[in-house]
PDB file of N, CA, C, O and CB in Angstrom:
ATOM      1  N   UNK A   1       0.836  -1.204   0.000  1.00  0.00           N
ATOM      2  CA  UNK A   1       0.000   0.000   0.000  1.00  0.00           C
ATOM      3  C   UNK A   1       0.876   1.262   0.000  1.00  0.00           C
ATOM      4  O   UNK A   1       0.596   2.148  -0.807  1.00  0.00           O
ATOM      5  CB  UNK A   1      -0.949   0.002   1.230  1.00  0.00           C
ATOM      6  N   UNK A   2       1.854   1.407   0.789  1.00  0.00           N
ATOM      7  CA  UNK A   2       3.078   2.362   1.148  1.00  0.00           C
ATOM      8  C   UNK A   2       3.840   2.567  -0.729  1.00  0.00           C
ATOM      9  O   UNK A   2       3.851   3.612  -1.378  1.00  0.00           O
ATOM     10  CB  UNK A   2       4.447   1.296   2.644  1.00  0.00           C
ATOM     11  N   UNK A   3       4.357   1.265  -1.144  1.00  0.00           N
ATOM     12  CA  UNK A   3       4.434   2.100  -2.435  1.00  0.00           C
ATOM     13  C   UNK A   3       3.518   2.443  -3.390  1.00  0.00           C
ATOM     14  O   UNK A   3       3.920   3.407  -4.042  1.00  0.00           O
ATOM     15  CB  UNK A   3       5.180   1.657  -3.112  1.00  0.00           C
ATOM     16  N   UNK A   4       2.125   1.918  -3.836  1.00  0.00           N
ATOM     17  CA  UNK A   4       1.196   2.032  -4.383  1.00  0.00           C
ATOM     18  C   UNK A   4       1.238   3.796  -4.490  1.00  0.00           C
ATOM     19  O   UNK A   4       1.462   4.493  -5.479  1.00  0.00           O
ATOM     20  CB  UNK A   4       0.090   1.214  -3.679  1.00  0.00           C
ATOM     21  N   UNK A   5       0.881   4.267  -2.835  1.00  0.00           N
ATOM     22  CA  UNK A   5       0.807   5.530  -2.882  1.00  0.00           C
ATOM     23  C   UNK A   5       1.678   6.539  -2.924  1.00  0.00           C
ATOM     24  O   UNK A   5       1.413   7.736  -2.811  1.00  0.00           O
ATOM     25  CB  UNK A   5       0.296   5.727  -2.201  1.00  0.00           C
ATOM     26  N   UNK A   6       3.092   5.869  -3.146  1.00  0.00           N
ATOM     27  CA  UNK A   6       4.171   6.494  -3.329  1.00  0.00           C
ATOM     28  C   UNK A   6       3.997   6.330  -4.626  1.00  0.00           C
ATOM     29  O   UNK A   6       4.173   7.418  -5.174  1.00  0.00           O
ATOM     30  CB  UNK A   6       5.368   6.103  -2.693  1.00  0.00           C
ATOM     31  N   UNK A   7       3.774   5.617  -5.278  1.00  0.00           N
ATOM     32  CA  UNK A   7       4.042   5.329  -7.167  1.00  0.00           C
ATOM     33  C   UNK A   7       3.089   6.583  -7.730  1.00  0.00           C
ATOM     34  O   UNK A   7       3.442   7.337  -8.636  1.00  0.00           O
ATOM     35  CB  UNK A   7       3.234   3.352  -7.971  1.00  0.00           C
ATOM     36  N   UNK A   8       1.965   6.653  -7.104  1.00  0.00           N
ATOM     37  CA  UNK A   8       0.907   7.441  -7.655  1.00  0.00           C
ATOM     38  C   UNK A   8       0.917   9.085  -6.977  1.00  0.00           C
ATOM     39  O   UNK A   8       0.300  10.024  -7.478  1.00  0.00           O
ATOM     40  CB  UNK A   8      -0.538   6.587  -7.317  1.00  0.00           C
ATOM     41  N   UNK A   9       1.929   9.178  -5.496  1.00  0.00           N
ATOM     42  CA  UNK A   9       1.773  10.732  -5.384  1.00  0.00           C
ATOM     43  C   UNK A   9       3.065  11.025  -6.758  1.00  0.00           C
ATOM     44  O   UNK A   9       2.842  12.039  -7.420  1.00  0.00           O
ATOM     45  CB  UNK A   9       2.248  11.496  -3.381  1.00  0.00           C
ATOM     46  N   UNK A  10       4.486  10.097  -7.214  1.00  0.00           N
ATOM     47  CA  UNK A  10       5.551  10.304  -8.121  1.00  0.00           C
ATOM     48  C   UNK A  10       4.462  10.672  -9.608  1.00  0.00           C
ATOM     49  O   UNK A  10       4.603  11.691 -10.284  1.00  0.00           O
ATOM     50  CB  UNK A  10       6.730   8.724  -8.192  1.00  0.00           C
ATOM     51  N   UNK A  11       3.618   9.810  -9.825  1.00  0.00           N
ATOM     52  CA  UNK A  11       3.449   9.793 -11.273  1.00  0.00           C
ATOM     53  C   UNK A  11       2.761  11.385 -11.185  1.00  0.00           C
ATOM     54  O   UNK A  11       3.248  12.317 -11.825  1.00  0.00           O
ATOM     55  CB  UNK A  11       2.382   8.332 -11.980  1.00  0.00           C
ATOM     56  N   UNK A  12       1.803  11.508 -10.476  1.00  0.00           N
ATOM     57  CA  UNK A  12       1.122  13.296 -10.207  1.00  0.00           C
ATOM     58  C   UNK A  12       2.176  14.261 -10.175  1.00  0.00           C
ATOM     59  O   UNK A  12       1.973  15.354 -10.703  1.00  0.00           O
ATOM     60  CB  UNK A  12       0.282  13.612  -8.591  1.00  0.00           C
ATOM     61  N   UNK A  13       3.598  13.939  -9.469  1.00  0.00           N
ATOM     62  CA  UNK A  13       4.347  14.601  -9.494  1.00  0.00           C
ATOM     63  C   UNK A  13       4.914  15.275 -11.384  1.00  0.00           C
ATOM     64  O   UNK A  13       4.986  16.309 -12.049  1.00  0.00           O
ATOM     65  CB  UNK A  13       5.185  13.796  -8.563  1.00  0.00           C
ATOM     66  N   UNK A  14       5.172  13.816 -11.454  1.00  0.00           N
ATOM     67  CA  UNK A  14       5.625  14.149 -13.017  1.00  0.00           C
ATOM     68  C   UNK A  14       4.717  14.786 -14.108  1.00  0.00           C
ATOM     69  O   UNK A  14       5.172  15.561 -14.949  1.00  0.00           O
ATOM     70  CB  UNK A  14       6.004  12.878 -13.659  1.00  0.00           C
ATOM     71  N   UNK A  15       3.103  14.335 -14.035  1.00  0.00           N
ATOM     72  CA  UNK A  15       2.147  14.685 -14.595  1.00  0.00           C
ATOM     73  C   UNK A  15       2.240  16.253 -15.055  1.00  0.00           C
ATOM     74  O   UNK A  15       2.179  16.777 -16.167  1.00  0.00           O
ATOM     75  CB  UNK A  15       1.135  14.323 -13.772  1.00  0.00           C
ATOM     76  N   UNK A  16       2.466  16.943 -13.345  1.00  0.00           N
ATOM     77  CA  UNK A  16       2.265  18.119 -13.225  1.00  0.00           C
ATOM     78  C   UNK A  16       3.382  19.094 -13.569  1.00  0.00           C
ATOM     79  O   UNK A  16       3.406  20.263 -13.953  1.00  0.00           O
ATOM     80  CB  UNK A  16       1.851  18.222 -12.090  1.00  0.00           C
ATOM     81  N   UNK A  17       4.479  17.991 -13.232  1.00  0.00           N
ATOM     82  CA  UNK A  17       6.013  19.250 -13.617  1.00  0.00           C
ATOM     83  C   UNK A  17       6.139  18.619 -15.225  1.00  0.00           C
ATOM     84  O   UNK A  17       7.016  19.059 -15.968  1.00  0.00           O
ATOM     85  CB  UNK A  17       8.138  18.897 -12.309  1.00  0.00           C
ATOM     86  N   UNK A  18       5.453  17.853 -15.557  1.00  0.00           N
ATOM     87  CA  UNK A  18       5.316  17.877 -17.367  1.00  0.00           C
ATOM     88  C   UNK A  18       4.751  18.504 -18.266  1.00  0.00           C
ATOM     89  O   UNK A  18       5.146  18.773 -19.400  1.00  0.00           O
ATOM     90  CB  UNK A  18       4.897  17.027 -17.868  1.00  0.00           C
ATOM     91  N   UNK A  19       3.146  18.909 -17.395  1.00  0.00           N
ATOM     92  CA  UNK A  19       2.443  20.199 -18.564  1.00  0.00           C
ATOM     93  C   UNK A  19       3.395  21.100 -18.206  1.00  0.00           C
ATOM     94  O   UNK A  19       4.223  21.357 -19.080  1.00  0.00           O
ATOM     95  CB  UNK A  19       0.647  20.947 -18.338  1.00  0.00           C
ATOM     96  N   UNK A  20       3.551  21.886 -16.706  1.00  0.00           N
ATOM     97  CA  UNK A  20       4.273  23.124 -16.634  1.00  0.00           C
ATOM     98  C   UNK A  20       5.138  23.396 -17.678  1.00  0.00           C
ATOM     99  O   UNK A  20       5.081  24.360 -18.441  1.00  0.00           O
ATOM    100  CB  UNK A  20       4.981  23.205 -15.519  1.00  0.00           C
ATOM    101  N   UNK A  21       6.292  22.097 -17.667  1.00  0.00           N
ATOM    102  CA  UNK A  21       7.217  21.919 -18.642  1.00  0.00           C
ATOM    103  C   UNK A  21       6.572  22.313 -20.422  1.00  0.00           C
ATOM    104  O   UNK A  21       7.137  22.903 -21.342  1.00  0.00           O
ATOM    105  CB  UNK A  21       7.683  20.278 -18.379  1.00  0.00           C
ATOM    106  N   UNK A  22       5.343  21.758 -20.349  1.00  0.00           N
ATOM    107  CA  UNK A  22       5.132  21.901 -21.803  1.00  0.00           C
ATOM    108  C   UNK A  22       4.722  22.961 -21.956  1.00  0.00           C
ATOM    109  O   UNK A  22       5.045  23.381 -23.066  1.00  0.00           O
ATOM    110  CB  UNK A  22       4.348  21.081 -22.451  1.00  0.00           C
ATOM    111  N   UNK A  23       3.785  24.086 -21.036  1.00  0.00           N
ATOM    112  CA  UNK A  23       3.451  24.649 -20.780  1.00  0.00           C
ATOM    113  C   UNK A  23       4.343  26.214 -21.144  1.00  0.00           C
ATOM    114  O   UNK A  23       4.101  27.276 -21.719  1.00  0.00           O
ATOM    115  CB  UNK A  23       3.133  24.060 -19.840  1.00  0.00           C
ATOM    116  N   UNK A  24       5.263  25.695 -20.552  1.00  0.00           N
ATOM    117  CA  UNK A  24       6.382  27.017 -20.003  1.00  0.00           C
ATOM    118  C   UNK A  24       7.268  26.517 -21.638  1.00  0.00           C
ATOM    119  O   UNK A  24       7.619  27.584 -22.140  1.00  0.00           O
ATOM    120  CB  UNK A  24       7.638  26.689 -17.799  1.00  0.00           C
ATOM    121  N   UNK A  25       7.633  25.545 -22.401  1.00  0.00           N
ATOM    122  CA  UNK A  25       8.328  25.507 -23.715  1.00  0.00           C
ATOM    123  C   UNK A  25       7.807  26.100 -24.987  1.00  0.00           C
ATOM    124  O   UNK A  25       8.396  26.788 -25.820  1.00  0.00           O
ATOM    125  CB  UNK A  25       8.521  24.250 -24.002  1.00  0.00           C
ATOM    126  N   UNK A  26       6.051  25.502 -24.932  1.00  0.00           N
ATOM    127  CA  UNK A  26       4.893  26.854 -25.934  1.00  0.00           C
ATOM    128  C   UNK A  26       5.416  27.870 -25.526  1.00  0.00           C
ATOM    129  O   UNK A  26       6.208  28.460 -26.260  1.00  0.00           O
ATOM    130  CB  UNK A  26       3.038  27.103 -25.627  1.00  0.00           C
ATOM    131  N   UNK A  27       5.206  28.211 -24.622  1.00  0.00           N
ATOM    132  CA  UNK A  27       4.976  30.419 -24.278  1.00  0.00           C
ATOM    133  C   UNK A  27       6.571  30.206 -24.878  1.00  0.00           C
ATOM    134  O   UNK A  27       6.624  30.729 -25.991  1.00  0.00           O
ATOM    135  CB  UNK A  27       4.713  31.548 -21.734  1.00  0.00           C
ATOM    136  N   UNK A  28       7.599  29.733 -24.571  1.00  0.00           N
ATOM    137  CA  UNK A  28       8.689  30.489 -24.935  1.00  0.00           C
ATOM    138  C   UNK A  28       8.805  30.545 -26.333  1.00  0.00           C
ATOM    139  O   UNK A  28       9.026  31.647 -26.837  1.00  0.00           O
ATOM    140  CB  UNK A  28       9.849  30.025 -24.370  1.00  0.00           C
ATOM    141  N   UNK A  29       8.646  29.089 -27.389  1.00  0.00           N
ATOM    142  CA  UNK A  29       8.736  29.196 -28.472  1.00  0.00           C
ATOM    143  C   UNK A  29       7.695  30.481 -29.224  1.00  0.00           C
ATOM    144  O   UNK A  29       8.144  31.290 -30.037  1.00  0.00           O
ATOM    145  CB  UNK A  29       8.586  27.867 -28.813  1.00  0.00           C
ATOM    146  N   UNK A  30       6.814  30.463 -28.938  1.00  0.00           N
ATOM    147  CA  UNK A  30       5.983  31.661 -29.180  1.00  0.00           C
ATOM    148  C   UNK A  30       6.195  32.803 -29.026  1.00  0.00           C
ATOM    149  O   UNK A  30       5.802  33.636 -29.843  1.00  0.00           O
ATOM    150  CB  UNK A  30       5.127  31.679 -28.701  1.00  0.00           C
ATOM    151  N   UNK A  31       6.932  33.150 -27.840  1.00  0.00           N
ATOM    152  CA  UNK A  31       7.705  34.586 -27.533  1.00  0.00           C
ATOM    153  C   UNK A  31       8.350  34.596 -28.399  1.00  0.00           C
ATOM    154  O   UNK A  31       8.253  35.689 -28.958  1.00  0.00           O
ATOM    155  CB  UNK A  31       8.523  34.891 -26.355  1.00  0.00           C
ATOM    156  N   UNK A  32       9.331  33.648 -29.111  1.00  0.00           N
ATOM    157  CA  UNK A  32      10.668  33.784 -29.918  1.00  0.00           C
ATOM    158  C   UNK A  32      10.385  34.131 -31.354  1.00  0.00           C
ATOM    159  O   UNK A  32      10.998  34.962 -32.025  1.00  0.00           O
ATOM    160  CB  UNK A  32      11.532  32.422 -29.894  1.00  0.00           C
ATOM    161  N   UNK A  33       9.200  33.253 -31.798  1.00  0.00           N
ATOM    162  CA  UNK A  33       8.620  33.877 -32.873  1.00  0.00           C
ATOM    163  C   UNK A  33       8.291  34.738 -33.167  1.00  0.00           C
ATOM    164  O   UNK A  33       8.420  35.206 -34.299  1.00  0.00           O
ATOM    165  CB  UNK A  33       8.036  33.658 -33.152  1.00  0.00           C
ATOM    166  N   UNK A  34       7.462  35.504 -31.741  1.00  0.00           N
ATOM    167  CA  UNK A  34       6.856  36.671 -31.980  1.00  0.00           C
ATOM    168  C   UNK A  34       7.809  37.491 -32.516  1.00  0.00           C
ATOM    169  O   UNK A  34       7.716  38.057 -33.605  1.00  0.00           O
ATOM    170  CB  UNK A  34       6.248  37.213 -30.888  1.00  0.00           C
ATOM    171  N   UNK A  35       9.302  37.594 -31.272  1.00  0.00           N
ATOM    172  CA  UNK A  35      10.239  38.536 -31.696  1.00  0.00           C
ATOM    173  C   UNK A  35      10.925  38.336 -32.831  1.00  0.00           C
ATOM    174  O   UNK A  35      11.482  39.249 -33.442  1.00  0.00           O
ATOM    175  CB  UNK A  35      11.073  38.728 -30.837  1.00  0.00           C
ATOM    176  N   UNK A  36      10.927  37.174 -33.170  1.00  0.00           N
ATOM    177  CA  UNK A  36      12.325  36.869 -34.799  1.00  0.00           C
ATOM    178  C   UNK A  36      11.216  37.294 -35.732  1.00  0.00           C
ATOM    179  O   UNK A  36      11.416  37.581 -36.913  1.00  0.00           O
ATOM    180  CB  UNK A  36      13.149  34.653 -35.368  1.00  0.00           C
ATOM    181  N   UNK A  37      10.195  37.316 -35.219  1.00  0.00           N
ATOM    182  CA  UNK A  37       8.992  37.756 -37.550  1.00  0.00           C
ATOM    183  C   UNK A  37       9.221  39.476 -37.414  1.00  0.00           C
ATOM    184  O   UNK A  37       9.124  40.386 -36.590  1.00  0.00           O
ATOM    185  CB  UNK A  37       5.813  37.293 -37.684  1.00  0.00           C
ATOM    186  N   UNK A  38       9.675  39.159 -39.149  1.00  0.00           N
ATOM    187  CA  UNK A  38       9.850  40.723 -39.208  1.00  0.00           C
ATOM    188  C   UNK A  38       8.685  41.475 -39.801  1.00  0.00           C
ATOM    189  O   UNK A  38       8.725  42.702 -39.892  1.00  0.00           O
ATOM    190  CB  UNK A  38      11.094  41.103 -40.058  1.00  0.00           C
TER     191      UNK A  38
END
C-alpha cells in the first residue's frame, strides 16, 4: 500500500512538472517567434 501511494503521489508529481514543462516551452517558443517575424 506504502508504495502504491508512493508510485501514484511520483506519477502526479511528473504529470504536473510535465504540462508546466510543456506549458512554459509553448509560451517560450511563441515569444521567440513573436520577436524573430519581421
Amino acid at each position: 500500500m506504502g508504495t502504491a501511494s508512493h508510485l501514484t503521489q511520483l506519477l502526479m508529481a511528473v504529470a504536473v512538472y510535465g504540462s508546466m514543462g510543456l506549458i512554459a516551452a509553448v509560451a517560450m517558443i511563441g515569444a521567440t517567434r513573436r520577436h524573430t517575424r519581421n
